[in-house]
C-alpha positions as CSV (number, residue, x, y, z in Angstrom):
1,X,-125.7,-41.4,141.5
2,X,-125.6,-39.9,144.9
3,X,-121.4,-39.4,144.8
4,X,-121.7,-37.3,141.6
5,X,-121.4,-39.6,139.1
6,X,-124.3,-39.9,136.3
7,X,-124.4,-42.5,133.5
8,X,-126.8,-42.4,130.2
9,X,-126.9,-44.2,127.4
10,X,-127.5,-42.0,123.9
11,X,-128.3,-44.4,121.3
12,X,-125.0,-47.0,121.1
13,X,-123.0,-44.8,123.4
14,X,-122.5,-44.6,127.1
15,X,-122.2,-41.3,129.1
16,X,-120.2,-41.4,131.9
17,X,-120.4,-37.6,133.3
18,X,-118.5,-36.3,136.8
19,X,-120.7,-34.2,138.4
20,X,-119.3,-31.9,141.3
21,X,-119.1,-28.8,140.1
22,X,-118.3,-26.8,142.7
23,X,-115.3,-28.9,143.1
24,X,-114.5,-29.3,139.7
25,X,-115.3,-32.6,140.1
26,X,-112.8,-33.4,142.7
27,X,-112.3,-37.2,142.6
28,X,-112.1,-39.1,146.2
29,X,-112.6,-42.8,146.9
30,X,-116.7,-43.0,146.6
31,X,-116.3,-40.9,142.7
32,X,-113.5,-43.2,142.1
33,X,-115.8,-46.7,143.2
34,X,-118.7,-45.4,141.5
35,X,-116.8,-44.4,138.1
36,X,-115.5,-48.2,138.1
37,X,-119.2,-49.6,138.5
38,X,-120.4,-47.6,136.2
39,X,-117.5,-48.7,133.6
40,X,-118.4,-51.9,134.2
41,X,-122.0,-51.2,133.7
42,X,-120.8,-50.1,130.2
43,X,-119.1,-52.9,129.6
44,X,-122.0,-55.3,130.4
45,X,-124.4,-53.7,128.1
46,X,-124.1,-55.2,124.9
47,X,-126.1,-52.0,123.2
48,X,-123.3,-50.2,124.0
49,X,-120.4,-49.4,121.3
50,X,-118.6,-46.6,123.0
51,X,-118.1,-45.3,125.9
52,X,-117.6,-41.3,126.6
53,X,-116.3,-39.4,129.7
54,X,-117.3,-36.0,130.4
55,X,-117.4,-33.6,133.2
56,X,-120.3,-31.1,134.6
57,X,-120.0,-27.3,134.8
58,X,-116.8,-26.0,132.7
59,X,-114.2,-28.9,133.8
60,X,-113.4,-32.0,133.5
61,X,-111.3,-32.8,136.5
62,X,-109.1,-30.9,139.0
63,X,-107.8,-34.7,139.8
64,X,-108.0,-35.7,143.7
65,X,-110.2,-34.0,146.6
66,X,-108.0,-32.0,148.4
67,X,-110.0,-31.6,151.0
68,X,-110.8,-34.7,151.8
69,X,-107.1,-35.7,151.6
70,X,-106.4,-35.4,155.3
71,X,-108.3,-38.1,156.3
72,X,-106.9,-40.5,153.6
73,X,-103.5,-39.4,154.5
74,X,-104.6,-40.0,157.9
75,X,-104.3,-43.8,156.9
76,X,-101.6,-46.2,158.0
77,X,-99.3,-47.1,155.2
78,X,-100.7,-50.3,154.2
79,X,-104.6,-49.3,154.7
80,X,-103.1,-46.2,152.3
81,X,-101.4,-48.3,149.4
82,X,-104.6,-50.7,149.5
83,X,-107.2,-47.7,149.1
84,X,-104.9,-46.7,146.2
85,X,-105.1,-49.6,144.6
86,X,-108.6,-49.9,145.0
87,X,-109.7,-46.8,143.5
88,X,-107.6,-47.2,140.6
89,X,-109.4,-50.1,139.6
90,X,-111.1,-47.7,137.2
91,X,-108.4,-46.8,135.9
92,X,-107.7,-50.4,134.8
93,X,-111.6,-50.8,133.7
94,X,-111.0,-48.1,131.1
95,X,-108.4,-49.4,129.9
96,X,-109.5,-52.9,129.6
97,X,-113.0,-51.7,128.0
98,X,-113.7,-53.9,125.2
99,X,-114.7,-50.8,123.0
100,X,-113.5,-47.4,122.4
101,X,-113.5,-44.9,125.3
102,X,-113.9,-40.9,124.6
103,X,-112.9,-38.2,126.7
104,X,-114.7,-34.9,126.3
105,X,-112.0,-32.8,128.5
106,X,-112.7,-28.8,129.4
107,X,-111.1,-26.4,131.7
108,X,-109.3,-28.2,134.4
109,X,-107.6,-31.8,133.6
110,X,-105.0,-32.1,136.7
111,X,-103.4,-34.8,138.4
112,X,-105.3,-38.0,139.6
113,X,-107.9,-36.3,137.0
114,X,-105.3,-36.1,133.7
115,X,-103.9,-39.9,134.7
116,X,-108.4,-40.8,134.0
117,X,-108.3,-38.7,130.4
118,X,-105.3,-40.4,129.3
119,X,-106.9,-44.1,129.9
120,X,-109.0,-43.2,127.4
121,X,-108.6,-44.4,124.2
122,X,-108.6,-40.9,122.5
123,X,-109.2,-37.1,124.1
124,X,-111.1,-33.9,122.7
125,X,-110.4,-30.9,124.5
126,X,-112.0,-27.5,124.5
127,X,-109.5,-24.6,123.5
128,X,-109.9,-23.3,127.0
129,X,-108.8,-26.4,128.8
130,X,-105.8,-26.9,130.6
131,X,-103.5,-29.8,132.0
132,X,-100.9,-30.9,134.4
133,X,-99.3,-33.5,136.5
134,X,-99.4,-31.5,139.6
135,X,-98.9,-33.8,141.6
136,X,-95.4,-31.9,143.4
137,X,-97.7,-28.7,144.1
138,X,-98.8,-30.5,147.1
139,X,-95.4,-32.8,148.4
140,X,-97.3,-36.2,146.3
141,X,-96.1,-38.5,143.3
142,X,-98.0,-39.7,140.4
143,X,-100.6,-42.3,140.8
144,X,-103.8,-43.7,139.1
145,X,-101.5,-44.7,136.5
146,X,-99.7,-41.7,135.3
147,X,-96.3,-43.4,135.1
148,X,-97.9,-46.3,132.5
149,X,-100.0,-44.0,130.7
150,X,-98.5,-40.5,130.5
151,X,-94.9,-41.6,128.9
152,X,-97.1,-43.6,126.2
153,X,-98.7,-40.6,125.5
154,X,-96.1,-37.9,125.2
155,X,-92.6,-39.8,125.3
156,X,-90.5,-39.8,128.3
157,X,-89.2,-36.6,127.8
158,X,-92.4,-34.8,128.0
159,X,-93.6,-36.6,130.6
160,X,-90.9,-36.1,132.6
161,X,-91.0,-32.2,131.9
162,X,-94.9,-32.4,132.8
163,X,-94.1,-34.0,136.5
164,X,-90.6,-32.5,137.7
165,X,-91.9,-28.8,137.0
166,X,-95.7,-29.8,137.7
167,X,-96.6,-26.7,135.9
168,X,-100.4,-26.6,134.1
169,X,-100.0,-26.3,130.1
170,X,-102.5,-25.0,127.8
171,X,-105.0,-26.6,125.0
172,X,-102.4,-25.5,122.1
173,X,-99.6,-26.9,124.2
174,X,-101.5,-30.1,125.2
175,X,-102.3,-30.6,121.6
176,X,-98.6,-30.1,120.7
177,X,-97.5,-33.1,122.7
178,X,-99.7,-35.4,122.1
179,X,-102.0,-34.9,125.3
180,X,-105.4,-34.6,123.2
181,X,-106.0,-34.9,119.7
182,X,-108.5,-32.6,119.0
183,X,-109.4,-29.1,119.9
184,X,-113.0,-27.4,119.8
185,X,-114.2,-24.5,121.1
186,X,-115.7,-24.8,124.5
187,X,-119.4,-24.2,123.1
188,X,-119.0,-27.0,120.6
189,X,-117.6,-29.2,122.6
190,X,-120.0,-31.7,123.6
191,X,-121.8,-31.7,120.2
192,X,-118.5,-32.4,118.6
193,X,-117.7,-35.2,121.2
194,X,-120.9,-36.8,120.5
195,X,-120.4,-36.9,116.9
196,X,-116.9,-38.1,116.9
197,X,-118.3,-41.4,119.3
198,X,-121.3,-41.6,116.6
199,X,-118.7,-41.9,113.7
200,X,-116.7,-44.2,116.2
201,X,-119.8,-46.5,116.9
202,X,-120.2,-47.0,113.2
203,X,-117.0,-48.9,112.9
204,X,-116.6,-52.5,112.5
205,X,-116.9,-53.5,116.6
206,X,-114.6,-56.7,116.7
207,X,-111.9,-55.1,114.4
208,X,-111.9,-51.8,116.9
209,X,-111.8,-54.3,120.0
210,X,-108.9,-56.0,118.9
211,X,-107.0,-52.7,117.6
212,X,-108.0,-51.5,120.9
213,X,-105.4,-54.9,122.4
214,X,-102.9,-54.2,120.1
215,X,-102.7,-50.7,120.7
216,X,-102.5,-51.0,123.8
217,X,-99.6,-53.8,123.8
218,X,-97.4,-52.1,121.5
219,X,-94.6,-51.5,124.3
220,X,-95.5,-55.0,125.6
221,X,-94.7,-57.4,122.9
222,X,-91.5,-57.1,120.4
223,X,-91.9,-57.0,116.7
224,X,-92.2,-61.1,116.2
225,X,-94.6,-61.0,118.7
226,X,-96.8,-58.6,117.7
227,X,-96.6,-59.8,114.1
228,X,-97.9,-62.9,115.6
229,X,-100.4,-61.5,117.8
230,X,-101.8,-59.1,114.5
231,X,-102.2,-62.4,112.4
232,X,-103.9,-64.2,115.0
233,X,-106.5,-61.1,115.6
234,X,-107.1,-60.6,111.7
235,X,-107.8,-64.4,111.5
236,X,-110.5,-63.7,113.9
237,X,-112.0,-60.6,112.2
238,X,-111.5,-62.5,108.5
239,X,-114.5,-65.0,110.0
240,X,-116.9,-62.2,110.8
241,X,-119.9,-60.9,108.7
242,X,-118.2,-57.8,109.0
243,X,-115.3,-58.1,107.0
244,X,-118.0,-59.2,103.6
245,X,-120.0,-56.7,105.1
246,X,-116.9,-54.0,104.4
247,X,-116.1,-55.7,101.4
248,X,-119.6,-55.1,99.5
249,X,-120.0,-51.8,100.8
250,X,-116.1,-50.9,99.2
251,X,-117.5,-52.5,96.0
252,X,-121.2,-51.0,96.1
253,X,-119.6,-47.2,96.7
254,X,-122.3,-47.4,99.9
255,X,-121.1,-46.9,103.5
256,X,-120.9,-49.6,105.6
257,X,-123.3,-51.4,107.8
258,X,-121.3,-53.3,110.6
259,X,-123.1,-55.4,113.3
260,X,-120.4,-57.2,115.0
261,X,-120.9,-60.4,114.0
């Protein structure tokens, strides 16, 4: 796509690559539309069973254009907040994708571009990557979700060390708290990402959609609930092909063949 945004399809799982290089893929409200069409274009593709977001040219994101900012801060207040809310509409689509999302993150993953990793479901990183809420460097608070999804990610403590000293941390740091859960070398990076959303796409596709929903509630609902909630999703998945499917492969010592049925 012309605002640096390309999308493939590998077999069952869906590329979504940033591609602005020389910007190190700079995110400003065209990337930001795009990204959520193309989500959505995921979603709608039934051949799809995971969905995997990379960046071009040694980095993932450097988080918002800064220098296109001027005209967006141009904006009145209200035209502002609504552009805001707009663009982090894909935010909400990664979230809310019915399957697993992957981010392949290396070099820079900073502001508006570490609140797009961490709606992903799970991150790889390269050893040479780095992150940060930096949003203070330039006078700006968190947005694209960073306040939903960063705490959930680290605790509150870590999160709020990341944004009050906006300082970038390291792979071996990031991995310490809970930012990424794997670390590759840069070189093997995409291979390895691509393997891990094979595996991924092997799984059992209605079981992972509603772990996906109860992962994702697990601050949301209180113990009662969620026991209710988990009972009401395993009746679900205790109706599909799947679930015999999983049984007679346990029995037969064979791996499993899941269709999502």
């Amino acid at each position: 796509m012309s605002s640096g945004v390309r999308y493939e399809v590998r077999e069952r799982i869906a590329v979504i690559t940033l591609d602005r290089a020389p910007v190190r893929n700079a995110l400003g409200p065209e990337e930001w539309q795009a990204l959520a069409a193309l989500v959505a274009r995921a979603a709608s593709d039934s051949s799809v069973s995971v969905l995997l977001l990379a960046g071009e040219g040694g980095n993932f994101s450097a988080g918002g254009d800064l220098q296109t900012m001027p005209e967006r801060l141009a904006l009145g207040p209200q035209e502002r907040r609504a552009q805001l809310v707009r663009d982090a509409q894909a935010i909400r689509a990664l979230v809310e994708f019915p399957r697993p999302v992957l981010a392949a993150i290396d070099g820079a993953c900073m502001g508006a571009g570490l609140s797009l990793a961490l709606a992903c479901d799970l991150r790889i990183a390269s050893t040479r990557s780095r992150f940060g809420a930096v949003f203070h460097r330039v006078g700006l608070t968190g947005d694209f979700g960073l306040f939903h999804l960063l705490p959930r990610a680290v605790g509150l403590s870590r999160a709020t060390e990341l944004v009050m000293l906006a300082e970038s941390i390291d792979a071996a740091r990031a991995e310490a708290f809970g930012l990424v859960q794997r670390l590759v070398p840069a070189e093997e990076l995409e291979r390895e990402s691509l393997a891990l959303a094979a595996r991924i796409s092997d799984g059992p596709p209605v079981a992972q959609r509603y772990s996906k929903m109860g992962l994702r509630r697990t601050f949301e609902l209180d113990l009662a609930a969620m026991i209710d909630w988990e009972a009401e999703a395993q009746a679900v998945c205790s109706r599909t092909a799947d679930v015999h499917e999983g049984l007679s492969a346990w029995a037969e010592k064979r791996a499993p063949r899941f269709r999502g049925q």
